[in-house]
BAGULO-629506 format. One record per residue (C-alpha): residue number from 1; y negated, x, z; residue in three letters. Coordinates in steps of 0.05 Angstrom, whole numbers. Example, Ala and Ser with C-alpha at 12.3 -4.5 7.8 and 13.67 -1.06 7.14 Angstrom:
REM BAGULO-629506
seq = 1, north = 90, east = 246, up = 156, type = ALA
seq = 2, north = 21, east = 273, up = 143, type = SER
//
This chain:
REM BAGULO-629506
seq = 1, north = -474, east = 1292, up = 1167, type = UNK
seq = 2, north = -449, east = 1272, up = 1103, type = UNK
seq = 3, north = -418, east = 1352, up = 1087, type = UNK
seq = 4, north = -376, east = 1340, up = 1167, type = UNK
seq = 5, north = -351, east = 1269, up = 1153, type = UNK
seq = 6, north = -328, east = 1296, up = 1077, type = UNK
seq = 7, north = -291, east = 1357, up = 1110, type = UNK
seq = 8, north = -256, east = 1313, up = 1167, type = UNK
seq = 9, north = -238, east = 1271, up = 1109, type = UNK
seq = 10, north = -216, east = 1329, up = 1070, type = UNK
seq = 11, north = -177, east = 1358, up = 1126, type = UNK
seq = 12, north = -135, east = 1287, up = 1139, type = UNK
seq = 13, north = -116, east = 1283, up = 1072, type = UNK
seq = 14, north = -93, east = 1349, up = 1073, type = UNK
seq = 15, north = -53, east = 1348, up = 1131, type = UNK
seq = 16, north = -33, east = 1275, up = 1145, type = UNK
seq = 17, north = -25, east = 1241, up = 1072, type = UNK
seq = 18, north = 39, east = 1225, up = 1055, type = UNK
seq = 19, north = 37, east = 1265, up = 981, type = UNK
seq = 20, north = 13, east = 1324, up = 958, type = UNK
seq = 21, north = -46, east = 1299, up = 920, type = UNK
seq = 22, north = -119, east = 1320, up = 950, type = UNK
seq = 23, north = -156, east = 1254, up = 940, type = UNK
seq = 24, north = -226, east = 1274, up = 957, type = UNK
seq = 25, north = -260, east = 1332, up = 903, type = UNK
seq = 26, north = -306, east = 1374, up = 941, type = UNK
seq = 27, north = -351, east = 1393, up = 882, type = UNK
seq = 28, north = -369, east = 1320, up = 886, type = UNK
seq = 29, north = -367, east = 1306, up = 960, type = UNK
seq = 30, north = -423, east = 1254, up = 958, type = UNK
seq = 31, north = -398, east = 1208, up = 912, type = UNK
seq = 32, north = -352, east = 1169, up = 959, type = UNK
seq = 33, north = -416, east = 1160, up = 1007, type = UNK
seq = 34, north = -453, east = 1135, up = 943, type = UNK
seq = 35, north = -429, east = 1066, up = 923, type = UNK
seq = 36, north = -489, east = 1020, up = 959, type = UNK
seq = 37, north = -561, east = 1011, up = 930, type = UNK
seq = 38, north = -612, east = 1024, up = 980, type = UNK
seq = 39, north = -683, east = 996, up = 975, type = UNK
seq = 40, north = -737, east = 1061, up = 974, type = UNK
seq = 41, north = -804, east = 1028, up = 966, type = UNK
seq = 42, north = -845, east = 964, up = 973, type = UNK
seq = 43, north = -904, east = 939, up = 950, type = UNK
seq = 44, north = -951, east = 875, up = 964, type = UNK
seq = 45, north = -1007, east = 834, up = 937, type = UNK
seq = 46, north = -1030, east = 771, up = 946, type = UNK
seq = 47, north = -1054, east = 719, up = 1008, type = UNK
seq = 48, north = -1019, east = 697, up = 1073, type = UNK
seq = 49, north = -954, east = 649, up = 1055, type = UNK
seq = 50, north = -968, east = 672, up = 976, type = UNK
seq = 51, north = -945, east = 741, up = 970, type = UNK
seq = 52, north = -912, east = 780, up = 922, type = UNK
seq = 53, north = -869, east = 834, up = 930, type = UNK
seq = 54, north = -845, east = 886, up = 884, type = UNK
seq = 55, north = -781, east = 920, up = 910, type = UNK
seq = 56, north = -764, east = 985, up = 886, type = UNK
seq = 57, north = -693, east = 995, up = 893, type = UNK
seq = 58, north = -646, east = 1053, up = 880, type = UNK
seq = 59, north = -564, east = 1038, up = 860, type = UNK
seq = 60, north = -500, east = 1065, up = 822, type = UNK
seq = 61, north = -505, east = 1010, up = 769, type = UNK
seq = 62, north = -448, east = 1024, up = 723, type = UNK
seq = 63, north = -455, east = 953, up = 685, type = UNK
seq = 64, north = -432, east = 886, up = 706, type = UNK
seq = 65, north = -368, east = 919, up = 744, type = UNK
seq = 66, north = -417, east = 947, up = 789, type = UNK
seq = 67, north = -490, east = 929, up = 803, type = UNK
seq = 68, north = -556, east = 911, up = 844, type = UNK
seq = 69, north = -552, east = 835, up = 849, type = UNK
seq = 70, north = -603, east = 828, up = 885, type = UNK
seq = 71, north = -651, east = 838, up = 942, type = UNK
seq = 72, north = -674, east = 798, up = 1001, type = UNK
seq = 73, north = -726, east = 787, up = 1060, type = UNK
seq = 74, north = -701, east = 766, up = 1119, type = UNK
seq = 75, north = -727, east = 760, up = 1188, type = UNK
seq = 76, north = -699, east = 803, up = 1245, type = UNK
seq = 77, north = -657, east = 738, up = 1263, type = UNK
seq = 78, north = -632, east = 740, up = 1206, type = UNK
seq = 79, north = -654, east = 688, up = 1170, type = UNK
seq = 80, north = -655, east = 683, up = 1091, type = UNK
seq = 81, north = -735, east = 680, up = 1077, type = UNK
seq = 82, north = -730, east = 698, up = 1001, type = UNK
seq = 83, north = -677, east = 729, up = 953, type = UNK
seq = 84, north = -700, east = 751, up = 885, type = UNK
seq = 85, north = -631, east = 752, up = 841, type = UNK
seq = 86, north = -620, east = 816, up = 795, type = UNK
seq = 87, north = -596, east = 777, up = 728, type = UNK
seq = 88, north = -558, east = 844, up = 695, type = UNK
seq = 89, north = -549, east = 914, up = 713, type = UNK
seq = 90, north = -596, east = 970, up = 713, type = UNK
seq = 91, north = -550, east = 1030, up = 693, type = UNK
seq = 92, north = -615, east = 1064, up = 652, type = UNK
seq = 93, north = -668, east = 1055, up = 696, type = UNK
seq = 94, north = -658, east = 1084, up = 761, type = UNK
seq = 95, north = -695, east = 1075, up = 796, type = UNK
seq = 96, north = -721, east = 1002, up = 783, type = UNK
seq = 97, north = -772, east = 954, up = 810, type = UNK
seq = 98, north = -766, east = 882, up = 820, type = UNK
seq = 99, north = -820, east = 828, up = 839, type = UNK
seq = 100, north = -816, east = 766, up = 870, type = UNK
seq = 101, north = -868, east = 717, up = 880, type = UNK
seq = 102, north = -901, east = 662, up = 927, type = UNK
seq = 103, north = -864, east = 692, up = 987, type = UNK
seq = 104, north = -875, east = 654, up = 1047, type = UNK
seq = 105, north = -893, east = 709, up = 1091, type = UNK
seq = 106, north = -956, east = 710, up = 1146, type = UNK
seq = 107, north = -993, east = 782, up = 1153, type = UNK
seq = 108, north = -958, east = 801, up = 1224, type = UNK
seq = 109, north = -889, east = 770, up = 1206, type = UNK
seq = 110, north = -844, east = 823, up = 1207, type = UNK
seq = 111, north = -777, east = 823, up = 1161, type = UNK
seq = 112, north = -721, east = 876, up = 1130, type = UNK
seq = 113, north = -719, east = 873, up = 1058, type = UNK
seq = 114, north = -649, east = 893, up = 1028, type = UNK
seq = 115, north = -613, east = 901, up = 971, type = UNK
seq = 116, north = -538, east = 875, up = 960, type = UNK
seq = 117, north = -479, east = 907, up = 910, type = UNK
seq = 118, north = -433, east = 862, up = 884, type = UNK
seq = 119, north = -375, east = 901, up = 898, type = UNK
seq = 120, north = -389, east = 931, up = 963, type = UNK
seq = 121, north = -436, east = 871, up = 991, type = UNK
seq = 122, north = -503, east = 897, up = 1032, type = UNK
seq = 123, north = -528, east = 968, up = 1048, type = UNK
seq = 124, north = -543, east = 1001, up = 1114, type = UNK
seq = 125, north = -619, east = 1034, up = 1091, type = UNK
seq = 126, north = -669, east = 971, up = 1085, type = UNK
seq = 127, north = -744, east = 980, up = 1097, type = UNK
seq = 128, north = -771, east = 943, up = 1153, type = UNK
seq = 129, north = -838, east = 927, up = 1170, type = UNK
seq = 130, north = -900, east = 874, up = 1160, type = UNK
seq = 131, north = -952, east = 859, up = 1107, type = UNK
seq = 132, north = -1009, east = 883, up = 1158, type = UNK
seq = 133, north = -958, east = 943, up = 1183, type = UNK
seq = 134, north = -935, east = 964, up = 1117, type = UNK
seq = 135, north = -863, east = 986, up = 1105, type = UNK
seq = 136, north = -815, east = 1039, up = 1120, type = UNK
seq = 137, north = -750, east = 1072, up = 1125, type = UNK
seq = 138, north = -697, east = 1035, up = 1174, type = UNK
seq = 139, north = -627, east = 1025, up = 1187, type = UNK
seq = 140, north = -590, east = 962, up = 1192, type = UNK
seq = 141, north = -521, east = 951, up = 1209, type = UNK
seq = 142, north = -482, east = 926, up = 1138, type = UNK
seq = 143, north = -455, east = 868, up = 1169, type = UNK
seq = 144, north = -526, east = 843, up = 1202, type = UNK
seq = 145, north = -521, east = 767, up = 1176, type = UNK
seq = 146, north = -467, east = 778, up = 1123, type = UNK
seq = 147, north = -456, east = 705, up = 1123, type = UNK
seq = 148, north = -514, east = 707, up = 1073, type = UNK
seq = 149, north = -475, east = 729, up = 1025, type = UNK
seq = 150, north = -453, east = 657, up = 1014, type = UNK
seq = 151, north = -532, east = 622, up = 1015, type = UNK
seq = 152, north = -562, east = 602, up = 948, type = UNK
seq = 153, north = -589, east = 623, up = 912, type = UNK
seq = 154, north = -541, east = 664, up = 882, type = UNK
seq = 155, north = -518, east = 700, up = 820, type = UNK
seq = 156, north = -485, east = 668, up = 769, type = UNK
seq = 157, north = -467, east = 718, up = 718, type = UNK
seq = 158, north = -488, east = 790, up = 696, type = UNK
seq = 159, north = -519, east = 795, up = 628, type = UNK
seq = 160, north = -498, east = 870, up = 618, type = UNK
//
């Protein structure tokens, strides 16, 4: 999918750009698809309305210009259930794993967890799932409750 949508891009540059310059480089055809973090694993421990979470979470951390800020659980409303804030970037430890703690959460409840960029806001692959379920895989659209963006806690610097 990824090799079409770089070709059709190719191909409109090519022929409908107003210079001459080709603006996409097909030796690295993936890197304009690779700009969002994605969260690839999750584990638990703890009790019912106690649990904690460690979030392992992939992204193109290039320093404070461009990190992982942090991730989230939300329910499938949408609603902000925890957010555990990413305090610097992780440009040598890809990937990296988070915890948070005391995370209100019942066995059954079932939640996305997330992972925002600070330049290009939240990703499309989440994992989905419940503590009694476990966790997988999913796709959610980028905009599902953006307006989160905005709900403390939030970020208030980038140590490196």
């Amino acid at each position: 999918m990824k090799t079409l949508v770089c070709t059709i891009l190719s191909l409109w540059f090519l022929c409908c750009s107003t210079d001459n310059e080709v603006l996409v480089d097909e030796s690295d055809s993936t890197s304009i698809f690779d700009f969002n973090a994605q969260v690839i694993e999750v584990t638990i421990s703890g009790e019912s309305n106690a649990f904690t979470i460690a979030t392992t979470v992939s992204s193109p951390d290039t320093g404070c210009d461009q990190y992982a800020d942090w991730w989230e659980i939300i329910d499938l409303e949408g609603n902000l259930i925890y957010r555990r804030i990413l305090t610097h970037s992780h440009v040598d430890e890809q990937p990296f794993t988070r915890s948070g703690s005391n995370i209100p959460l019942k066995n059954e409840d079932e939640v996305y967890i997330r992972v925002h960029m600070n330049t290009t806001g939240y990703a499309s692959a989440v994992q989905k799932g419940s503590i009694v379920n476990g966790f997988s895989a999913a796709e959610l659209s980028s905009d599902f409750a953006e307006g989160l963006e905005k709900v403390a806690p939030l970020p208030i610097g980038c140590a490196f």
